[in-house]
C-alpha positions as CSV (number, residue, x, y, z in Angstrom):
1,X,-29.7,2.5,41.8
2,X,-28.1,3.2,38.4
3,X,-29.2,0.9,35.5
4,X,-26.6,-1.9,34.8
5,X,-26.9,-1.6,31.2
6,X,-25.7,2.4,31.4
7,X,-23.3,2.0,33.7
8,X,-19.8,2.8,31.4
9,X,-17.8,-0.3,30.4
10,X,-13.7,-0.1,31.0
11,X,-11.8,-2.2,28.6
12,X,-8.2,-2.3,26.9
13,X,-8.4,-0.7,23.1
14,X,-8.7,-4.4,20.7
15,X,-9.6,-2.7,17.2
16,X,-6.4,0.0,17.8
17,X,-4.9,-1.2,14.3
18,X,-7.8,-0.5,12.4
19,X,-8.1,2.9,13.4
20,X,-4.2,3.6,13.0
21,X,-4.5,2.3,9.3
22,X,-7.7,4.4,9.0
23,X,-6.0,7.6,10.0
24,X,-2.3,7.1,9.5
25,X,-2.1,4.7,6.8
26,X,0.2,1.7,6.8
27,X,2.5,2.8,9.3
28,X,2.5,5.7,11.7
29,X,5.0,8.6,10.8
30,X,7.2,9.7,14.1
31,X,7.2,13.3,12.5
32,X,3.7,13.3,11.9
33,X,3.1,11.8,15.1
34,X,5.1,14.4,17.3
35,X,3.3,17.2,15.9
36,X,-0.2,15.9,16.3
37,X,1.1,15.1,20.1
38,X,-0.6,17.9,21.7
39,X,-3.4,18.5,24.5
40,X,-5.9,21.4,24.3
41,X,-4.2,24.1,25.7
42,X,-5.2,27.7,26.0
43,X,-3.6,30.8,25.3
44,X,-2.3,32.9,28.2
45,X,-3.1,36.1,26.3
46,X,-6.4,34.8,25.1
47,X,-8.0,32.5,27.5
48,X,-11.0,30.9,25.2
49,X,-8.3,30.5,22.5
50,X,-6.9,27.0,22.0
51,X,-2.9,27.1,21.5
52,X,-1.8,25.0,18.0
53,X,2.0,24.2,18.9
54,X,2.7,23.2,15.5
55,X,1.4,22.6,11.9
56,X,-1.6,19.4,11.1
57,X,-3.6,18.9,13.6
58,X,-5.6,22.4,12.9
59,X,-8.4,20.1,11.6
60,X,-8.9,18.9,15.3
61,X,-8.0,22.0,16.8
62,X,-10.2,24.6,14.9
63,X,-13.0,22.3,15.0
64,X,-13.1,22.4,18.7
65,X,-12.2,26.0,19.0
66,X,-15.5,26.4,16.6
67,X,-17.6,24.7,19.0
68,X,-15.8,26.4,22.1
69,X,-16.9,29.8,20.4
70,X,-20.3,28.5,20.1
71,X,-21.3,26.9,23.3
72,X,-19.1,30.2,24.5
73,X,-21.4,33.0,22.7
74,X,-24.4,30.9,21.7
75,X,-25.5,28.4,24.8
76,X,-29.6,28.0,24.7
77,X,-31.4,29.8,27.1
78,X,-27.5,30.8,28.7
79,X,-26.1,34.6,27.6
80,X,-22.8,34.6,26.8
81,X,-20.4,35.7,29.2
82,X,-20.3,39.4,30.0
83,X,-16.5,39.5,29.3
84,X,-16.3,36.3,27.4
85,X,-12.5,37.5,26.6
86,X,-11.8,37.3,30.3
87,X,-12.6,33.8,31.2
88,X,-11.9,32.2,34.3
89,X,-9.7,28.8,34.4
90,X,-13.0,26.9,35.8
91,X,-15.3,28.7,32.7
92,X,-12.8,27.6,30.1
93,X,-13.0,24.2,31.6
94,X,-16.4,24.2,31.3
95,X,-17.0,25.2,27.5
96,X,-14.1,22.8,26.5
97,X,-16.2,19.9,27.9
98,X,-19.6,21.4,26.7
99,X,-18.1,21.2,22.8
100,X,-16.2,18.3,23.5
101,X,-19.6,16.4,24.6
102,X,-21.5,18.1,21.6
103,X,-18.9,17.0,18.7
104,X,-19.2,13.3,19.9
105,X,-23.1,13.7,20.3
106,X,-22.7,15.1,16.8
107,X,-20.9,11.3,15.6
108,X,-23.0,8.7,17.8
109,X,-24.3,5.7,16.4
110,X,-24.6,3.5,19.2
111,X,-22.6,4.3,22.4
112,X,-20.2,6.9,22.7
113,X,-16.4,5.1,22.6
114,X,-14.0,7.2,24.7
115,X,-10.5,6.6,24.6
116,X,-7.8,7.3,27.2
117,X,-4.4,6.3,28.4
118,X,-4.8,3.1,31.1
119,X,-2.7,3.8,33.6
120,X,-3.8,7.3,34.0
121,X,-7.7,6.8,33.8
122,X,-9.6,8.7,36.7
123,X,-12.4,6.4,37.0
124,X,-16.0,7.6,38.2
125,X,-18.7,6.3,39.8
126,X,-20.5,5.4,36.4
127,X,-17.2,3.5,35.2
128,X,-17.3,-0.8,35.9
129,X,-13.9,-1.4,34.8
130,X,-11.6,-5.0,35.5
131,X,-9.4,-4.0,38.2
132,X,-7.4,-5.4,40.5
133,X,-6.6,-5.2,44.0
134,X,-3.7,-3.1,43.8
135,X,-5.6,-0.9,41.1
136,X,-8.9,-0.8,43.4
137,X,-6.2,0.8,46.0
138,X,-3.8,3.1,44.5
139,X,-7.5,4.9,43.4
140,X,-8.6,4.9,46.9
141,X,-5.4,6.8,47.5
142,X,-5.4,8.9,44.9
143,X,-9.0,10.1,45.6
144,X,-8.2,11.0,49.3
145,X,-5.9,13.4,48.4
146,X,-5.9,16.8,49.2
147,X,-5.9,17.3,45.8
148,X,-7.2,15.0,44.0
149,X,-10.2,17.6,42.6
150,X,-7.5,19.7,40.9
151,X,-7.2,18.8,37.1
152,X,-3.6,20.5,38.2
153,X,-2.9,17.7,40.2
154,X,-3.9,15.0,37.6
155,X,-1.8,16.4,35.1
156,X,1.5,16.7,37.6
157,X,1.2,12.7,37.8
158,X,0.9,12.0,34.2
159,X,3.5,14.9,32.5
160,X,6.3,13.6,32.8
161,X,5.9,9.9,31.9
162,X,3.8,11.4,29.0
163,X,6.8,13.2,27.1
164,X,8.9,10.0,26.9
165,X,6.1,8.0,25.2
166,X,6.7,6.9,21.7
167,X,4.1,6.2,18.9
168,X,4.1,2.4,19.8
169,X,4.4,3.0,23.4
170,X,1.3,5.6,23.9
171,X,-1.1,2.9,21.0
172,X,-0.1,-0.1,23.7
173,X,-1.2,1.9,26.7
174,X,-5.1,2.3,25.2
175,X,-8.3,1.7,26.8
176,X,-12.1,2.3,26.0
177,X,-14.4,3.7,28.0
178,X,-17.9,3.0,26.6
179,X,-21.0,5.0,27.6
180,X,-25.2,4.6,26.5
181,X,-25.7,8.6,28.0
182,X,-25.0,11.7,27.7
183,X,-24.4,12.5,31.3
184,X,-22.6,9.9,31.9
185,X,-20.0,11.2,28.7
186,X,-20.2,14.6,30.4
187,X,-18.7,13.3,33.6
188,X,-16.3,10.9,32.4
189,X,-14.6,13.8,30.3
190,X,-15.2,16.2,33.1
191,X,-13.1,14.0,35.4
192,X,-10.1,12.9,32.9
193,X,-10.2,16.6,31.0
194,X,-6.3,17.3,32.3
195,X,-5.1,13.9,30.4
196,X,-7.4,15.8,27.3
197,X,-5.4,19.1,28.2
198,X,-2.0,16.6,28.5
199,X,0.2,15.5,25.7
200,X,-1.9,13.5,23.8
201,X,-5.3,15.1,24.1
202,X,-5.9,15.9,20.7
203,X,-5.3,12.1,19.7
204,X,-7.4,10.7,22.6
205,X,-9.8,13.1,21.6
206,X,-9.9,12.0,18.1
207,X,-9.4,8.5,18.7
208,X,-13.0,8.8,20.9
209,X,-14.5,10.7,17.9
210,X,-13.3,7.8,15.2
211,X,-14.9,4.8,17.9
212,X,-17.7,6.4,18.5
213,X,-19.0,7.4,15.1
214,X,-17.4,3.5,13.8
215,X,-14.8,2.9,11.8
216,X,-17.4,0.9,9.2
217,X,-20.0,3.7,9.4
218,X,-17.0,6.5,8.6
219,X,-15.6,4.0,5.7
220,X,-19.1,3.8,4.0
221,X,-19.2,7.6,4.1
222,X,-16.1,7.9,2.8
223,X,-15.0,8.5,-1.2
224,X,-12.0,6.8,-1.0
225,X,-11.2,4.4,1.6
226,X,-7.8,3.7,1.1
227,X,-7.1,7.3,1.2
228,X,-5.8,8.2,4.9
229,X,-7.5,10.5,7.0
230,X,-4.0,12.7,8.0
231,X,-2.2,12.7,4.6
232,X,0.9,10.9,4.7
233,X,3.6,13.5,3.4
234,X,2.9,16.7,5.3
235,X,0.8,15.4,8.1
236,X,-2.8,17.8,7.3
237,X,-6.3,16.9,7.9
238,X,-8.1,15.6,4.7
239,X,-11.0,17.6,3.8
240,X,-12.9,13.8,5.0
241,X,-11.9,14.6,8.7
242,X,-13.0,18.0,8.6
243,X,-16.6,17.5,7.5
244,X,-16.3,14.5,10.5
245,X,-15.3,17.2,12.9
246,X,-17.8,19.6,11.4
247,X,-20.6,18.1,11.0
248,X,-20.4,14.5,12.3
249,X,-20.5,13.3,8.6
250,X,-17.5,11.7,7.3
251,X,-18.6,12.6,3.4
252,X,-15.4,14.1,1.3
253,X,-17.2,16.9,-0.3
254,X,-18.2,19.9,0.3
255,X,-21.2,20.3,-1.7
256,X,-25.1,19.8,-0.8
257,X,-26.4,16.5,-0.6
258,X,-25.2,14.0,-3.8
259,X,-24.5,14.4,-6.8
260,X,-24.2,11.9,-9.9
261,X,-21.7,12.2,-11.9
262,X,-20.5,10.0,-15.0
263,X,-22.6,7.4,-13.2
264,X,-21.1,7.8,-9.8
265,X,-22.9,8.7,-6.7
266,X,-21.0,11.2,-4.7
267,X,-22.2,12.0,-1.4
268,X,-21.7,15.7,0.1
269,X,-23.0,17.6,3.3
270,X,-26.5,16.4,3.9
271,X,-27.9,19.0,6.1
272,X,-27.3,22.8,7.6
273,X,-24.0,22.7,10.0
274,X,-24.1,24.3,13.1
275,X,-20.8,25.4,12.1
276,X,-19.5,26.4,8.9
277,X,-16.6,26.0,6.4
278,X,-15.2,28.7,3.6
279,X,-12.1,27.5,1.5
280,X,-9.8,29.4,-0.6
281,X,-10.0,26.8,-2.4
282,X,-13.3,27.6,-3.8
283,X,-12.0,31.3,-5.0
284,X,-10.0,29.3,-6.8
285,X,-12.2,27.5,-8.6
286,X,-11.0,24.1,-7.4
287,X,-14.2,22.9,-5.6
288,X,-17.8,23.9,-4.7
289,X,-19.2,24.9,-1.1
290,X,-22.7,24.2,-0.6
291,X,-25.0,26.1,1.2
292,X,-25.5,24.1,4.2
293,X,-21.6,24.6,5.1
294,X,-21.9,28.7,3.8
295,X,-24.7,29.3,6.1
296,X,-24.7,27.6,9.2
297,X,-26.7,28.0,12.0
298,X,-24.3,30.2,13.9
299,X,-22.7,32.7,12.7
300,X,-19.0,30.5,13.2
301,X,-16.7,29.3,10.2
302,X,-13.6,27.5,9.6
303,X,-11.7,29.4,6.6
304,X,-9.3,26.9,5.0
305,X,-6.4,28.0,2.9
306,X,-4.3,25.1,1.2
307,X,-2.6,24.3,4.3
308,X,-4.1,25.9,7.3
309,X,-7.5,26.3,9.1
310,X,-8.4,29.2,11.3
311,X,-12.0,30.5,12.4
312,X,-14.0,33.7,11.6
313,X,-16.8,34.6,13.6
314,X,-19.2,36.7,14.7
315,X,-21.7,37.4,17.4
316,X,-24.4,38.8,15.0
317,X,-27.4,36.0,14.9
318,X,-28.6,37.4,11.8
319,X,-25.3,36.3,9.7
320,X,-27.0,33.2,9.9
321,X,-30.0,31.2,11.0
322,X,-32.5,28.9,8.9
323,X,-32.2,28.3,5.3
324,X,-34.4,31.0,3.3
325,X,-36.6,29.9,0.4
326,X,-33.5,31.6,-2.3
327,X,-31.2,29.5,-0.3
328,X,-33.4,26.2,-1.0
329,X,-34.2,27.0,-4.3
330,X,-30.4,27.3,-5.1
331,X,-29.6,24.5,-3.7
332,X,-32.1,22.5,-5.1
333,X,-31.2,23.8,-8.5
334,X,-28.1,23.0,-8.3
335,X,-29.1,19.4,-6.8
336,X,-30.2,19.1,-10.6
337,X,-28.0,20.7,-12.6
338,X,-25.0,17.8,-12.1
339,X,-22.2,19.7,-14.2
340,X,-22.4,23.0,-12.7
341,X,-23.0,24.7,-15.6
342,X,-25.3,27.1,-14.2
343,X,-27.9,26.0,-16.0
344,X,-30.9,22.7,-16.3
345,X,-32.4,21.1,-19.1
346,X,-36.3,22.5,-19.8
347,X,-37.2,18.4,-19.0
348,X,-36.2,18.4,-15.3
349,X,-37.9,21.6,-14.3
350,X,-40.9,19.8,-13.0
351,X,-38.4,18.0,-10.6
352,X,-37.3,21.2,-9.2
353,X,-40.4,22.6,-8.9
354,X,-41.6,19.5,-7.2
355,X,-38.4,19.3,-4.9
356,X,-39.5,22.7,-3.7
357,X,-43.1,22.0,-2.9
358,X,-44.3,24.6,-5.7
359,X,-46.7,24.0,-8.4
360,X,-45.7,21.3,-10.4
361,X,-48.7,20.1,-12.7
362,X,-48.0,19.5,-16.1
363,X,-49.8,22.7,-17.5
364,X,-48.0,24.5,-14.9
365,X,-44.4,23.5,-16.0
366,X,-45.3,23.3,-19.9
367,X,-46.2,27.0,-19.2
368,X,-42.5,28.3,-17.3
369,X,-40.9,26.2,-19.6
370,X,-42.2,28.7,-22.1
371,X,-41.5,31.4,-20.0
372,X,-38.0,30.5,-19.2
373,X,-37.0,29.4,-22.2
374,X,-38.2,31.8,-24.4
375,X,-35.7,31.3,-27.1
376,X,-36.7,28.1,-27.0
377,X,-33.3,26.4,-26.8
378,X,-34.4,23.7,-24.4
379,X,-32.4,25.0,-21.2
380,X,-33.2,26.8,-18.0
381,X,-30.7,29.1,-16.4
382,X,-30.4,29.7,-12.7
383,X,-30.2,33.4,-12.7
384,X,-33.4,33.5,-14.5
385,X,-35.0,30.5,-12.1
386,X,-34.3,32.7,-9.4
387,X,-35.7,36.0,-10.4
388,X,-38.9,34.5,-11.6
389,X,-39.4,32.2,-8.3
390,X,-37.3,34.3,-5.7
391,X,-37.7,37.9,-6.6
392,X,-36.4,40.7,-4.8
393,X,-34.7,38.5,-2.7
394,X,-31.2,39.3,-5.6
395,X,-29.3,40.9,-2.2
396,X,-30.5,38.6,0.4
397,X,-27.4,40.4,2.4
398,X,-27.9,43.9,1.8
399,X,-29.4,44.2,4.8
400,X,-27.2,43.7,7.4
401,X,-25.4,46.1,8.8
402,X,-21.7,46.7,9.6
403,X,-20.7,44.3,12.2
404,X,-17.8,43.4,14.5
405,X,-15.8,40.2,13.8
406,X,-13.1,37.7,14.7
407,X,-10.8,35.7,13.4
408,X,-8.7,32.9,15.3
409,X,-5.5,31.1,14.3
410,X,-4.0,28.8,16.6
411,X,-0.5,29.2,15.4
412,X,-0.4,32.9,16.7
413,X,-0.2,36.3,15.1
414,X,3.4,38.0,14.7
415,X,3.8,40.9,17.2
416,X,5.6,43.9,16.1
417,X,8.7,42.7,18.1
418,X,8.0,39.6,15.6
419,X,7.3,37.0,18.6
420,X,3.7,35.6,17.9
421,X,0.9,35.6,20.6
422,X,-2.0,33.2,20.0
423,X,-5.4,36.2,20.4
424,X,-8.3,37.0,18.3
425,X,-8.3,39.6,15.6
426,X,-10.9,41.9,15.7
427,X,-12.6,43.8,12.7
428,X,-15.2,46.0,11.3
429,X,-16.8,43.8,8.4
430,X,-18.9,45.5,5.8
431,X,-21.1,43.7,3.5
432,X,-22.2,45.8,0.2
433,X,-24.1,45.5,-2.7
434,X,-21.0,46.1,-4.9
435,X,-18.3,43.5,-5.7
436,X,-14.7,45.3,-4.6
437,X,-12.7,42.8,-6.5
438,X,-10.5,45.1,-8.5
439,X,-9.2,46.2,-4.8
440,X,-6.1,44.6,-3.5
441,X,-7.5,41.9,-1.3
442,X,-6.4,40.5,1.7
443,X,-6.5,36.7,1.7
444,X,-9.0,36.6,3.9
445,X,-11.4,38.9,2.4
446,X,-10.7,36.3,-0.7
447,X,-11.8,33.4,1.2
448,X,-14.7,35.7,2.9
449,X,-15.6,36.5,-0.8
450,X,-16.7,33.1,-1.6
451,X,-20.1,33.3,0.8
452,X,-20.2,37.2,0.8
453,X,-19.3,39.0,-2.8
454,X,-19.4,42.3,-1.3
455,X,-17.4,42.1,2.1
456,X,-14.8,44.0,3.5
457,X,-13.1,44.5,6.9
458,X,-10.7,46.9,8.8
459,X,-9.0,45.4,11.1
460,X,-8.5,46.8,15.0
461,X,-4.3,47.5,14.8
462,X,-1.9,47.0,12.5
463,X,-1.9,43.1,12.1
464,X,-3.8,41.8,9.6
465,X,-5.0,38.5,10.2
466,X,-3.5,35.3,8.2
467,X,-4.7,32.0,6.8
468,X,-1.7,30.5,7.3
C-alpha cells in the first residue's frame, strides 16, 4: 500500500498572482503571451529537435532541447541511440520526459509543484485530488476507451478548446499537482505529456519549474526583484531565467561563485553545470562567463546572441568533464581579483593559495610573493600565477582532435528555396593553438571564441548556421 504522505496532492492554483507578477510583471502582455503559447513540438524533419514557433520563449525551449540532447547522447550506463537522428515517436516521448523530470529535480526544494490545466488533467493512481461524482465518472469513461493510452487521443480532446483560451481564461483554469518522489513526477508527466506537447506546454512547464523551486527561494536568488523574469517590451528570457533553466539557480550572473563589489555581494553560478552557456555577449566585452558555465559536464551549450538562444554540441566526452587544476586555479584567482583586472594584490596570495589547498605558510607566500613580484610593485598577475603553479598546462585544448558538431535553432534554418526547416547543422570543428581572429568570422565561431580562442568549423552544406 502506497504511503499516504507521497501520494500526489490535486488542488486549484491559490498563489497564481504571485507567479504572474514574478514572470510578467504587473500585467500580462497578450502579444507576449501568444507567443510564449506553445507546447513542445518536434520537428518533422528532425525528430529530437524541438520546433520554436515564434521569438521569446527560446530560454524555455533551448534549455529543454539541452537536456533532450543529453539524456539523448549521454544517459548513464544507456548508449545513445544507434541512429539518434531517426527517433521513434515513443523514443522522443521518452527523452522529453527524462529532461523534463531532470530540470525540475534540478530546482526542488521541498516537493515538486506541477502545474496543469483542470479540466484536462489525466489523473493517475498516485494523484488524491477533490472530485466529484460526475468528475470520478467522466474519468472512468475516459479511461475505458479504446484509446485512452494514445497521448494522440488526449490531445484531440483538449485542442480545440485550447486555441480559444485567453491569458485570463487559461490563469483561471489552474491546478497543482504536488508530489514528495521522483517516480511519482515521472508518471504524472508521463500521463499528461500531450497537454505538455499542447498549446500551453511551455507555460505549464514553466509554471511547474517556478512552484517547485519557490517563488521566495527564486526571489532571494535573484539581483533585482522587481525586474521581471520575461522582459516586458520584447517578450525574451532574462539572463535570471536562463541560469534557472540551466542550472536550477536563479542567480543573474554568469560568473563563478560571488563577487563583492563596491560593497555589494553579487551572487553568480555556484558550481559546474551539466549544461553550458556561451554569449556573444561576452566577445563583446559586456559580461564575464565563468568556468563552471564554459565547461560543463557534457559537452552541450546554449550560445546566446542579444536576442536568440540556440544549442552547440557535441558527442566528444573529452570537450568536457571535471574541472582541471588550471581551471580551479583560474577560477579561484579570479574569485579574488574583484575588478577583473587580471591581476591580485601581493597581500591576498596566501588566500589563493589556501583556497587551492597548496602551501600556504607564511614563509611559503613571503617567498612567491618575491618571486611573482619581482619588480616589487606589490601586484600579482594571473598569467604569471598560472605558469608558475599550472605549467605546461598553457593549451589545455591543444589536444583534442578535430571533431564533429552541432548546432540547433529552433526557429529553423532557411532552405535554398528560402522556406526554413527546423534540423541540426553539422560541422567539422577544429580547435588550434593559433588565434584566427584576423579571419572573417562567422558569428558563431565569435561566440565559440569566447571558451575556445582557436576554433573553427566547416560546416556540412551550404547553410551556415545562425544565432538568430
Amino acid at each position: 500500500m502506497a504511503d499516504v504522505n507521497n501520494v500526489c496532492q490535486v488542488s486549484n492554483l491559490e498563489n497564481v498572482d504571485e507567479v504572474l507578477r514574478l514572470l510578467w510583471g504587473e500585467s500580462v502582455k497578450e502579444d507576449i503571451f501568444e507567443r510564449w503559447s506553445q507546447g513542445f513540438v518536434f520537428s518533422a524533419d528532425e525528430p529530437s529537435a524541438l520546433i520554436q514557433e515564434q521569438g521569446g520563449p527560446c530560454a524555455i525551449i533551448a534549455s529543454v532541447q539541452a537536456y533532450f540532447l543529453k539524456s539523448m547522447l549521454f544517459v548513464e550506463d544507456t548508449p545513445a541511440p544507434e541512429n539518434w537522428r531517426q527517433l521513434t515517436d515513443d523514443q522522443v516521448r521518452h527523452f522529453l520526459v527524462c529532461s523534463l523530470c531532470e530540470m525540475l529535480q534540478n530546482v526542488k526544494t521541498e516537493k515538486f509543484t506541477l502545474v496543469f490545466l483542470r479540466d484536462h488533467l489525466v489523473f493517475t493512481p498516485c494523484m488524491t485530488p477533490e472530485r466529484s461524482e460526475r468528475e470520478e465518472a467522466d474519468e472512468h469513461a475516459l479511461s475505458n476507451s479504446p484509446d485512452s493510452q494514445s497521448p494522440v487521443y488526449h490531445k484531440s480532446v483538449c485542442v480545440q478548446e485550447l486555441m480559444t483560451l485567453s491569458s485570463e481564461m487559461f490563469h483561471s483554469k489552474l491546478c497543482e499537482v504536488q508530489c514528495c518522489v521522483a517516480d511519482d513526477l515521472s508518471q504524472v508527466i508521463n500521463k499528461n505529456i500531450a497537454m505538455l506537447e499542447g498549446r500551453f506546454g511551455v507555460l505549464l512547464f514553466l509554471y511547474s519549474i517556478l512552484l517547485t523551486k519557490g517563488i521566495e527561494s527564486i526571489k532571494s536568488e535573484m539581483e533585482d526583484v522587481g525586474e521581471p523574469l520575461v522582459d516586458i517590451n520584447f517578450g525574451h528570457g532574462s539572463q535570471t531565467l536562463i541560469n534557472l533553466m540551466l542550472t536550477g539557480h536563479s542567480v543573474s550572473n554568469v560568473w563563478d561563485s560571488t563577487r563583492v563589489l563596491s560593497g555589494l555581494e553579487l551572487r553568480g553560478i555556484p558550481r559546474q553545470s551539466s549544461i553550458g552557456f556561451l554569449t556573444l555577449l561576452e566577445a563583446h566585452r559586456y559580461c564575464e562567463v565563468g568556468n563552471f558555465l564554459k565547461s560543463p559536464k557534457f559537452p552541450i551549450w546554449l550560445l546566446g546572441s542579444e536576442t536568440h538562444l540556440t544549442v552547440f554540441f557535441s558527442q566528444e566526452q573529452c570537450l568536457t568533464g571535471s574541472e582541471s587544476d588550471r581551471e580551479k586555479g583560474l577560477r579561484v584567482f579570479k574569485s579574488h581579483d574583484h575588478q577583473d583586472n587580471g591581476f591580485i594584490t601581493s597581500d591576498k596570495l596566501g588566500n589563493v593559495l589556501e583556497d587551492l589547498g597548496l602551501v600556504s605558510e607564511p614563509e611559503y607566500v613571503s617567498f612567491m610573493k618575491e618571486r611573482l613580484d619581482q619588480d616589487a610593485i606589490g601586484i600579482i598577475l594571473l598569467q604569471n600565477f598560472l605558469k608558475e603553479f599550472f605549467p605546461g598546462e598553457d593549451n589545455p585544448e591543444g589536444d583534442v582532435k578535430p571533431f564533429k558538431a552541432f548546432h540547433y535553432n529552433g526557429l529553423g534554418v532557411r532552405e535554398a528555396d528560402g522556406s526554413k526547416k527546423v534540423v541540426y547543422t553539422e560541422g567539422l570543428a577544429s580547435i588550434e593553438p593559433s588565434d584566427f581572429s584576423h579571419i572573417a568570422e562567422q558569428q558563431i565561431v565569435t561566440c565559440l571564441k569566447t571558451k575556445w580562442p582557436g576554433i573553427w568549423l566547416e560546416w556540412s552544406g551550404k547553410n551556415v548556421p545562425s544565432l538568430n
